[in-house]
C-alpha positions in Angstrom: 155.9 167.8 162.8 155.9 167.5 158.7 154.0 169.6 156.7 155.0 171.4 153.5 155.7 175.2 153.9 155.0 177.3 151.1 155.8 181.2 151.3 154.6 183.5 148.8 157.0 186.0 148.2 161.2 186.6 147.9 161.5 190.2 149.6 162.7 190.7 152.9 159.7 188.7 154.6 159.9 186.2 152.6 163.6 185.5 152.7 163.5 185.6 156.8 160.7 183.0 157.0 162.7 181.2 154.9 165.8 181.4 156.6 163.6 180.1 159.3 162.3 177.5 157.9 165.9 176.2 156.9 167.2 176.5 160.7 163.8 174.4 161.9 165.1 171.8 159.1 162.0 172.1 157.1 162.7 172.5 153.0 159.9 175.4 152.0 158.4 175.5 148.8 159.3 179.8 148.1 157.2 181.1 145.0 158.4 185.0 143.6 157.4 186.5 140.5 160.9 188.2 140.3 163.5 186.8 138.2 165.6 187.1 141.5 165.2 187.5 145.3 164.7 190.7 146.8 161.0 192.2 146.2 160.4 195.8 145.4 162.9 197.3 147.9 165.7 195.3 147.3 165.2 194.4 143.2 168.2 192.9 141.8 169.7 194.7 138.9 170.1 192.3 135.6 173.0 189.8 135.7 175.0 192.1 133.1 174.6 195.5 135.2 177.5 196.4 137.2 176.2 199.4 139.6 176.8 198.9 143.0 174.7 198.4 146.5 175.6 201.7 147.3 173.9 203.4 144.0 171.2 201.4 143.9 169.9 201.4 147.0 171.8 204.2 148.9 171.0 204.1 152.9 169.8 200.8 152.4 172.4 199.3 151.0 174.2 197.0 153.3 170.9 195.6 154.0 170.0 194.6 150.5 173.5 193.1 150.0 172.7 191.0 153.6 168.9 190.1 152.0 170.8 189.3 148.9 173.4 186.8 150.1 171.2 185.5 152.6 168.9 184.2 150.3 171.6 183.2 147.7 172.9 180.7 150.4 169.6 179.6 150.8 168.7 178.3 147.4 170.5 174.9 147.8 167.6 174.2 150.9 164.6 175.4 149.6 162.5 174.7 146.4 162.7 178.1 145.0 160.5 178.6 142.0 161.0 182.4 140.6 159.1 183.6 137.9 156.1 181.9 139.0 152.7 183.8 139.5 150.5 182.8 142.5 146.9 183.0 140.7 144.6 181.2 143.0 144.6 179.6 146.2 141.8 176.9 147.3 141.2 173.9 148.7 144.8 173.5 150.7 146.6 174.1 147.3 148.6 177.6 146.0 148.0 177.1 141.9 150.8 179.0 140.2 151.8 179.5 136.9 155.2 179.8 135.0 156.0 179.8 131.3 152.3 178.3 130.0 152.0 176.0 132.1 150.2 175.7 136.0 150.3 173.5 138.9 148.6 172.9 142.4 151.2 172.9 144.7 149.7 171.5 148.5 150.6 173.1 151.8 150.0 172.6 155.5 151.3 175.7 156.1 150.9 179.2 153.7 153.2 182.5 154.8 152.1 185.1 152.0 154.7 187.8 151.8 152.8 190.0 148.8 154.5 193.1 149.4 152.9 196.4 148.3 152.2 198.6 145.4 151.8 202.6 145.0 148.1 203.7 146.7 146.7 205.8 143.6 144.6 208.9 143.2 142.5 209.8 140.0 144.2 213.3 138.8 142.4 215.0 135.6 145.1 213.5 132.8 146.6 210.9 134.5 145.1 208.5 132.0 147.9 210.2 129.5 151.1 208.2 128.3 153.8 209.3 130.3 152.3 208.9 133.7 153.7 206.1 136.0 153.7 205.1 139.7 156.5 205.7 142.0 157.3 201.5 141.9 157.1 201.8 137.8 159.6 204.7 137.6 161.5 202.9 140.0 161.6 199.6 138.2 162.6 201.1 135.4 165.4 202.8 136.9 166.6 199.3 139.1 166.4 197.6 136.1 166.1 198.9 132.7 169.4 201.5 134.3 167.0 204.9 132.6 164.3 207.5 133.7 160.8 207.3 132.5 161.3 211.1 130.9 163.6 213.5 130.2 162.0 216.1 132.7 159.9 214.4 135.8 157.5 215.7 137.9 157.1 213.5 141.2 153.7 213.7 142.9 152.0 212.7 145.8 153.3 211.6 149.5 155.0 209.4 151.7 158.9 208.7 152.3 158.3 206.9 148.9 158.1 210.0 147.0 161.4 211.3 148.2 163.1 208.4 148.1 162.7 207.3 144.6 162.9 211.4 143.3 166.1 210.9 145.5 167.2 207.9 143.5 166.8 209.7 140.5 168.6 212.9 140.9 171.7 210.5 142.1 171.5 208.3 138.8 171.6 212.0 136.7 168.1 212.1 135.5 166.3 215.8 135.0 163.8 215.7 138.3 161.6 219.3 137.3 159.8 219.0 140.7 158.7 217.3 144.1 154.9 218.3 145.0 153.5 216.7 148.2 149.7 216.8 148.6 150.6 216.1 152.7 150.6 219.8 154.5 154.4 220.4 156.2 152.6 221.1 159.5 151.3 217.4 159.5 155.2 215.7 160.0 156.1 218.3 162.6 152.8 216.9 165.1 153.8 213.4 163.7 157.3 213.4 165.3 157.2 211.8 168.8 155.9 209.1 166.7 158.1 209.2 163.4 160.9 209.4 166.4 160.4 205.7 167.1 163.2 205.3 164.0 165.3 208.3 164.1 167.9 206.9 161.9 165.0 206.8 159.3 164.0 210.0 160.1 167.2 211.7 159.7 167.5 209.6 156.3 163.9 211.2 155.4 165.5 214.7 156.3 168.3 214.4 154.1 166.5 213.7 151.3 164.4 216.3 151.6 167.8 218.8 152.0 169.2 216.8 149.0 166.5 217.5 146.3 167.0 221.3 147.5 170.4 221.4 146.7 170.2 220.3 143.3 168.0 222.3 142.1 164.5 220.8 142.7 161.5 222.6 143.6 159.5 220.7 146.7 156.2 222.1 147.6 154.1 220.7 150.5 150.7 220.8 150.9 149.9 221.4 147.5 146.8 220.0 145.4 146.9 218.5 141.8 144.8 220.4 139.1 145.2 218.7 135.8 148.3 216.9 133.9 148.2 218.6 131.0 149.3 216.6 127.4 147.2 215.0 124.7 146.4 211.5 123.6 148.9 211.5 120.9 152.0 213.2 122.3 151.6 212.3 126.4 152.6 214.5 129.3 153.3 218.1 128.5 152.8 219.3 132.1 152.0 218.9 135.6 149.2 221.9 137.3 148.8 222.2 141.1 147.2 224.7 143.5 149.7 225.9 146.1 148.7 226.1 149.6 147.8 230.7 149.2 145.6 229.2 146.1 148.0 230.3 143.4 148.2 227.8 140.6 151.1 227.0 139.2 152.8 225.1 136.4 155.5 222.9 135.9 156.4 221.8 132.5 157.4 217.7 132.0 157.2 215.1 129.9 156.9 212.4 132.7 155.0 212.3 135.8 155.5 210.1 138.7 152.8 209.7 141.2 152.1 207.6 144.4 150.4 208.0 147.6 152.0 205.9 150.3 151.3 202.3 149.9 149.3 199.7 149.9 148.9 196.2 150.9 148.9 193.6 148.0 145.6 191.4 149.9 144.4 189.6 147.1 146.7 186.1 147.9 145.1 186.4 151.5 141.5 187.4 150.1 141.8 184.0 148.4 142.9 182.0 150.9 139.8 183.5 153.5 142.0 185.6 155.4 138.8 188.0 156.9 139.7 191.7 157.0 139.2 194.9 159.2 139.0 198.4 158.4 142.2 200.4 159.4 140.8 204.0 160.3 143.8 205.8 160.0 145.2 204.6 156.4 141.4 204.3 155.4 142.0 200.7 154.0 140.7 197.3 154.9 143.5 195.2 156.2 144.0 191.5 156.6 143.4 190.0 160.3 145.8 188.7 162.1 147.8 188.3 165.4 151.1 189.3 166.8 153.0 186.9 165.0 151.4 186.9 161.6 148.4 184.2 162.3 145.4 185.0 159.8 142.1 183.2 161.6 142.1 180.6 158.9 144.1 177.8 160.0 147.7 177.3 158.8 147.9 180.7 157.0 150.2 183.5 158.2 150.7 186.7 156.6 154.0 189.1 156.8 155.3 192.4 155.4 153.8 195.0 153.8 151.2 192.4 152.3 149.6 192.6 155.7 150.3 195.9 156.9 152.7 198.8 155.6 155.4 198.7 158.1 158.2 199.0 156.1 161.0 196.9 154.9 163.4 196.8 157.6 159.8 195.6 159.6 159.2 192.8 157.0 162.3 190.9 157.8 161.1 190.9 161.6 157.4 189.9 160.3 158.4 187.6 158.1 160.7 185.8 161.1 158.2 185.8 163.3 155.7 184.2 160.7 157.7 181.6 160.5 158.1 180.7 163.7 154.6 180.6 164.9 154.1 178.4 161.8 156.7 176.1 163.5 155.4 176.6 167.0 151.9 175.3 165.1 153.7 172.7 163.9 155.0 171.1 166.5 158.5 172.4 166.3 160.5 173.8 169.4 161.0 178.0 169.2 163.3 180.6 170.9 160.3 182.2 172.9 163.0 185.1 174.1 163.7 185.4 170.2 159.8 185.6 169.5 159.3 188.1 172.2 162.1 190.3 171.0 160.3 190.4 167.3 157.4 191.3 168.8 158.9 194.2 170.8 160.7 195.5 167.6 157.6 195.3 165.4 155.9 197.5 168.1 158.2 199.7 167.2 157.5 199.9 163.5 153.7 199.9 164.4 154.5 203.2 165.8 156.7 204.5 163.5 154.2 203.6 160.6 151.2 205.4 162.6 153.7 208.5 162.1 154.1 208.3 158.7 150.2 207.9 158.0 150.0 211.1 160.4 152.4 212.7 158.8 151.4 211.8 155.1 147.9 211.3 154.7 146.0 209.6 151.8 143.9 213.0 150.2 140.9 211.5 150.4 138.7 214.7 150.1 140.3 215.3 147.1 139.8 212.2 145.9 135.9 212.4 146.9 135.3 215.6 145.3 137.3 214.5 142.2 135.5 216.0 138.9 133.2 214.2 136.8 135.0 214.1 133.7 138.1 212.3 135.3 139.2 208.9 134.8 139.0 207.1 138.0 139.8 203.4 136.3 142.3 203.8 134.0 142.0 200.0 132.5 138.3 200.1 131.7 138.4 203.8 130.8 135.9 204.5 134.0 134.9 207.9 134.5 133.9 209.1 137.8 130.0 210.1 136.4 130.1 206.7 135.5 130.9 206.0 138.7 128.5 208.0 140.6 125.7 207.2 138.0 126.0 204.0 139.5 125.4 205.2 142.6 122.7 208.1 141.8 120.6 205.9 138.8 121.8 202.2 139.5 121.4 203.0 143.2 124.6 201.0 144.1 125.1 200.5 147.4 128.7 199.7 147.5 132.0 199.2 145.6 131.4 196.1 144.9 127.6 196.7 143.3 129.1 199.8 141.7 131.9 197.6 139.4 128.9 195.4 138.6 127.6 198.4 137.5 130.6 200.8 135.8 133.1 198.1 135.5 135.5 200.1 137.9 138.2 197.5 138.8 137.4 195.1 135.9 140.6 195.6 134.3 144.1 194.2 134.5 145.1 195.8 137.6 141.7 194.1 139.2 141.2 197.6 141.5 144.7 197.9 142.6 145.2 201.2 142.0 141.4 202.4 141.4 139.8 200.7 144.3 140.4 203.1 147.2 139.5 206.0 145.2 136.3 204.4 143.8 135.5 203.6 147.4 135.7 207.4 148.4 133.8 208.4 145.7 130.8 205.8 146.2 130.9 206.5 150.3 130.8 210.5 149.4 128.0 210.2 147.4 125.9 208.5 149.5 127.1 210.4 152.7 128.4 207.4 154.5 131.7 207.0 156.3 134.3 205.0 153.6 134.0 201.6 155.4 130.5 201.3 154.4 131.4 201.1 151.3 133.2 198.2 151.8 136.0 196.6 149.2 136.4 195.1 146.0 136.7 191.7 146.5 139.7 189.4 145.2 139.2 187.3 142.0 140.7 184.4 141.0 143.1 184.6 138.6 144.9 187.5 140.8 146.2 188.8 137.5 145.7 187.9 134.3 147.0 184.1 132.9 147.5 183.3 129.1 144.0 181.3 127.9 146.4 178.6 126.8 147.7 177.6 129.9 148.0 173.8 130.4 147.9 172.1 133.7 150.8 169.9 135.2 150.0 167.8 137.8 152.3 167.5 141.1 
């Protein structure tokens, strides 16, 4: 029944398979690259910021105060090492690194809690200075307390869009615009399922009402033209195609863009978590069972890292993770409790099949997307470059075509140009997007000093 636990991640998964953990006795090695607890969702504000729960996370904010001071009285039970990237995992051993230096640190048993970050999609100028994602502008907001412009443009779809242009409007900021690529028509067929949560979809609703009164323009089922600026001076503008055809322009000087989510998979790429292609979101998500089991041995996946469900899902995720780690282990579980978890993250299933109903990943757009626009922003990728690799280099897939164009050789390792690069590539050849399969994660996840030295456990 001994074993060392180590869980990758201190948002709300990863703090409930801790708590876990802590009940069962066990002392779990917890790894974050956040200064403090609380992932994405629920980021801390620095120690010397004095906003409240309720400004900085509004609806939410009696749950990130319980997330918050549940973990807090965790930390004298758990070997909590924050800061810490998780680079590589092999051979029974997560290697992180922190301040220069790197370790192996052994498990029996790996819960990876990754989280998510902002599904992207190549708009002409988006390569300009000035353009973020929805989690960037929202960092900066949580923690640097200021708004990436003096007059933003939000972009894209999914409750993320609304929420953080919500966020913004409260803290005082100039929000110009909302524009939603996602037709209006979409959420009204999505909402037997979106009605699985009705307190969220009220929440969604209100948002939606609150941007109107102050002022901001939201447009649905619009389609991005160009961000206008220049190389020098950034974002001037933001140019879409309304849904009767007429463009129209909205004048900026920051632009903030996201489509959905998606899952961060490289940890569980690493580790041989294998993967299946998810239709409906169009993405290739890890494997697993009803309580978090990958089909590699003693590796269990939770939260959006696995599948978007949500935060309010990730707790139950990351609880039930936990617990079939335990059961695996030997250890004696609440089976009522287990089946209750799994009868609430049903739930979520559904209400996230809503959301992808209702806000779908533009993925024609993103196939048809013109030749002269950057589709990898690190490498400076074009999508000719792209196809050529297709057309002349006679690519057959994504990951042929980075061998190829260098798509998703940058820093962001295909994060955010991966899906699009996958459209364009399957659209060219005239295959569905699954044959073009997906890039595949590299060791280190992200990118180390060279100098690096190597502590041993």
């Amino acid at each position: 029944m001994s074993g060392q636990v180590v869980i990758v991640g201190a948002g709300p998964a990863g703090v409930r398979a801790a708590q876990a953990m802590v009940e069962a006795g066990l002392r779990p090695v917890v790894i974050d690259e956040g200064r403090r607890a609380g992932g994405q969702i629920y980021r801390r504000q620095p120690d010397h910021f004095k906003r409240s729960h309720d400004t900085l996370y509004g609806t939410e904010a009696h749950r990130a105060a319980v997330i918050h001071a549940t973990f807090d009285a965790l930390l004298p039970q758990i070997d909590y090492r924050p800061e810490t990237l998780v680079w590589n995992v092999a051979e029974g051993h997560v290697w992180a690194a922190r301040a220069g230096e790197t370790e192996a640190i052994p498990y029996d048993r790996l819960i990876v809690c990754s989280g998510a970050t902002d599904r992207l999609a190549p708009v002409p100028g988006w390569q300009l200075a000035g353009c973020y994602s929805l989690g960037g502008s929202q960092v900066a907001l949580k923690a640097q307390a200021c708004s990436i412009g003096g007059a933003v443009v939000f972009m894209g779809t999914g409750p993320l869009l609304y929420l953080v242009a919500s966020q913004y409007v409260k803290a005082g900021a100039n929000v110009v615009a909302v524009l939603d690529t996602s037709p209006f028509l979409g959420r009204v067929k999505a909402l037997p399922k979106l009605a699985e949560q009705p307190d969220l979809l009220w929440q969604g609703m209100k948002l939606t009402l609150a941007l109107k009164r102050a002022g901001v323009a939201v447009l649905s089922g619009v389609t991005p033209a160009e961000i206008t600026g220049d190389p020098e001076s950034g974002v001037s503008g933001v140019t879409i195609r309304t849904t009767s055809g007429v463009l129209r322009h909205f004048e900026c000087d920051a632009v903030a863009m996201g489509w959905h989510l998606r899952p961060e998979t490289q940890i569980a790429d690493l580790a041989r978590a294998s993967f299946a292609f998810d239709a409906q979101t169009r993405q290739w998500l890890p494997e697993i069972d009803a309580d978090g089991r990958a089909h590699v041995p003693g590796l269990y996946l939770a939260g959006d890292g696995a599948k978007i469900l949500g935060a309010r899902s990730a707790e139950v995720t990351g609880e039930l993770a936990a617990l079939a780690a335990l059961a695996d282990m030997g250890h004696a579980v609440d089976k009522d409790r287990c089946r209750h978890l799994r009868s609430e993250r049903a739930r979520y299933v559904r209400f996230a099949q809503g959301l992808a109903q209702a806000f779908p990943w533009p993925h024609q757009f993103v196939a048809d997307t013109a030749d002269s626009t950057v589709v990898c922003r690190c490498e400076g990728v074009t999508a000719a470059t792209l196809r050529a690799s297709v057309s002349e280099a006679y690519a057959s897939e994504t990951n042929r075509a980075k061998a190829f164009s260098r798509v998703g050789m940058g820093r962001c390792q295909g994060r955010y140009c991966g899906n699009a690069s996958a459209e364009i590539v399957s659209a060219l050849r005239g295959e569905p997007v699954e044959c073009a399969g997906r890039l595949r994660g590299q060791a280190p996840v992200k990118p180390i000093p060279v100098a690096t030295t190597r502590t041993d456990v």
